[in-house]
C-alpha positions in Angstrom: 88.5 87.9 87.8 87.0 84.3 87.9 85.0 85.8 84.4 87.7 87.0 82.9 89.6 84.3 79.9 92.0 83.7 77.5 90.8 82.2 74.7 93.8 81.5 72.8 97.8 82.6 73.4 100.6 81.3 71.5 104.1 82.4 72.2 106.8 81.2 71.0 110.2 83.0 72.0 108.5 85.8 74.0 109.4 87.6 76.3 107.6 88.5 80.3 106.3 91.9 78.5 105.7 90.8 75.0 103.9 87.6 76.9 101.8 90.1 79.1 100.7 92.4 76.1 99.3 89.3 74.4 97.3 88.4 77.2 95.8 91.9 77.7 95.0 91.7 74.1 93.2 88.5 73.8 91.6 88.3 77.3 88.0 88.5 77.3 86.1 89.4 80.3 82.9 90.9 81.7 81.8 94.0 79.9 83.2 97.3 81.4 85.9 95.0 83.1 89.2 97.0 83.9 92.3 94.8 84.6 95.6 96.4 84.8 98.8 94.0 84.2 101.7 95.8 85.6 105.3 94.3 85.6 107.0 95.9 88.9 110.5 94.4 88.5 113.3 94.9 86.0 113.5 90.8 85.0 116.0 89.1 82.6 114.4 88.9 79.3 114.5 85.3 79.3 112.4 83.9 76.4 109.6 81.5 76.9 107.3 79.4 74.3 103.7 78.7 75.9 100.4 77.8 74.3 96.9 78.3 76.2 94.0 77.6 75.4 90.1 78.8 76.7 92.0 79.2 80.7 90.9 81.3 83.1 92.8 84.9 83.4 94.9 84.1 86.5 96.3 80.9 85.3 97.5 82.5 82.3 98.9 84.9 84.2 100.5 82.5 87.0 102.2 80.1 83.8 103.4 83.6 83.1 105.3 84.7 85.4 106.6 81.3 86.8 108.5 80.9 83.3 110.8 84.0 84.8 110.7 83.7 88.2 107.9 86.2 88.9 104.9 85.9 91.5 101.2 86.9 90.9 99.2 89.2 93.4 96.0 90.6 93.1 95.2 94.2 93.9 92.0 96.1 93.5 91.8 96.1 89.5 95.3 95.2 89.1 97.3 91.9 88.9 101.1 92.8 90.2 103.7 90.0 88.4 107.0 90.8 90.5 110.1 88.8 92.2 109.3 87.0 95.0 109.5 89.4 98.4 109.3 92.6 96.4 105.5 93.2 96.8 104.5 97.0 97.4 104.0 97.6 100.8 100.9 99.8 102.1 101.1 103.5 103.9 100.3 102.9 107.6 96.9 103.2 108.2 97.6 105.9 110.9 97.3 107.9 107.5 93.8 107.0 106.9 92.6 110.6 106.0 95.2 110.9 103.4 94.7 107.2 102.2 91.2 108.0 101.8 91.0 110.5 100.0 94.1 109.6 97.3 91.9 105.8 97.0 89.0 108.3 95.9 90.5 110.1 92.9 90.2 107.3 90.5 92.5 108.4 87.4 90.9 107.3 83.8 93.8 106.3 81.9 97.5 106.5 82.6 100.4 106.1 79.8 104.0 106.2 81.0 106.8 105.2 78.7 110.5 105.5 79.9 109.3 107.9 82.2 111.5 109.5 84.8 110.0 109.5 87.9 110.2 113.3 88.6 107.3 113.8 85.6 105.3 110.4 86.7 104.6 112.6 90.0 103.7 115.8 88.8 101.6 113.9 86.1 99.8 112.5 88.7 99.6 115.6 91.1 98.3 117.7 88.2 95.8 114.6 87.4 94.5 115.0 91.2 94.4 118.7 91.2 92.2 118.5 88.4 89.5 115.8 89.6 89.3 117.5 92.8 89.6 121.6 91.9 89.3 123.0 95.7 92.0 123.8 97.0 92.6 122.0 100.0 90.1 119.3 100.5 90.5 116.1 99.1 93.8 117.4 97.0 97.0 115.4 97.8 100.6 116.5 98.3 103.4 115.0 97.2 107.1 115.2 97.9 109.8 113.4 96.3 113.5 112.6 98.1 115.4 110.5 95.6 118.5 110.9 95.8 121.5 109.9 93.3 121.9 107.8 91.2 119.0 108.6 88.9 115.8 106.1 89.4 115.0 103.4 86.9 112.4 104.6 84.1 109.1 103.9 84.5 106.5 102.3 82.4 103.2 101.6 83.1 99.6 101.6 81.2 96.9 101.5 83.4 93.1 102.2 83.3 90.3 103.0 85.8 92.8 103.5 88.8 93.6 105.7 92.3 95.8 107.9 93.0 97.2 105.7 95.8 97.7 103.0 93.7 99.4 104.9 90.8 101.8 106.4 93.7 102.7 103.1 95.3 103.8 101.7 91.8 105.7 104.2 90.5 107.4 104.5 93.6 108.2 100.7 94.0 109.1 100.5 90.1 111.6 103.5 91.0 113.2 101.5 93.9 111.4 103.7 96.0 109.1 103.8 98.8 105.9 105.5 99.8 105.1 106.8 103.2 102.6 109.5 104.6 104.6 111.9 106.6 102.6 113.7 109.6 102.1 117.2 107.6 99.3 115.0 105.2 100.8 114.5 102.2 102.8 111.5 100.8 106.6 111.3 100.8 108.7 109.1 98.1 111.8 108.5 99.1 114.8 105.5 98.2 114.1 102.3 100.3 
């Protein structure tokens, strides 16, 4: 993170998501460098007119999300911009079997766009089956509970990341939450 810069931005008028596209465009970082940007939170498109020049990553990201309200945190290979208090929360680590072994499937590439939530799981299910072809061991199970009304779409773009970590977004983008139920396999249901 601390090699990773932004060159040059200028926004004029933009908004949270057209501001975060043009920093994953311009930023320049250490070769073979994955850093997902993921918006968690439905925020008011409120415009915004920045210019940047040769910063560090994180403080382009910080002026960001401070122009709408947003915080910055820092997860594995991802930087999380969401409203203040709304921060994933972790499975219990009493789970640490199933943790494990959904932090080990690493995903290549994953491209939602107005998903609904019912085919970002079995995307990612069939994604895992895939990786890990014996039935059984290291394979994860997933049940969904979501009740009405339907969840929000989902959209995410995100490179070189785990299972567990694709899981806990969608299900916190959906207004959901993910838990580990004691059969070993992961449960999302409405908060």
């Amino acid at each position: 993170m601390k090699n990773m810069l932004v060159p040059y931005v200028e926004l004029s008028g933009a908004t949270i998501s057209e501001a975060l596209e043009c920093v994953r465009k311009v930023n320049v970082c250490e070769e073979g460098a994955i850093l997902n940007l993921i918006l968690l939170d439905d925020v008011p498109q409120k415009r915004f007119s920045l210019k940047l020049n040769d910063i560090p990553l994180h403080e382009a990201l910080r002026y960001c999300a401070e122009q709408v309200g947003l915080e910055v945190r820092y997860r594995d290979n991802a930087a999380i911009l969401h409203k203040p208090g709304h921060l994933p929360r972790d499975v219990a680590d009493d789970h640490s079997l199933l943790l494990e072994r959904a932090k080990a499937i690493i995903l290549p590439k994953i491209e939602f766009k107005d998903a609904d939530i019912n085919d970002c799981i079995s995307f990612v299910g069939l994604k895992c089956h895939d990786l890990v072809p014996r039935h059984g061991e290291g394979n994860i199970n997933i049940e969904l509970k979501v009740a009405s009304p339907p969840t929000p779409k989902i959209s995410l773009s995100l490179r070189e990341v785990s299972a567990y970590e694709v899981l806990l977004y969608v299900a916190t983008m959906a207004n959901c939450e993910l838990k580990a139920d004691k059969r070993g396999r992961f449960v999302i249901e409405p908060k």
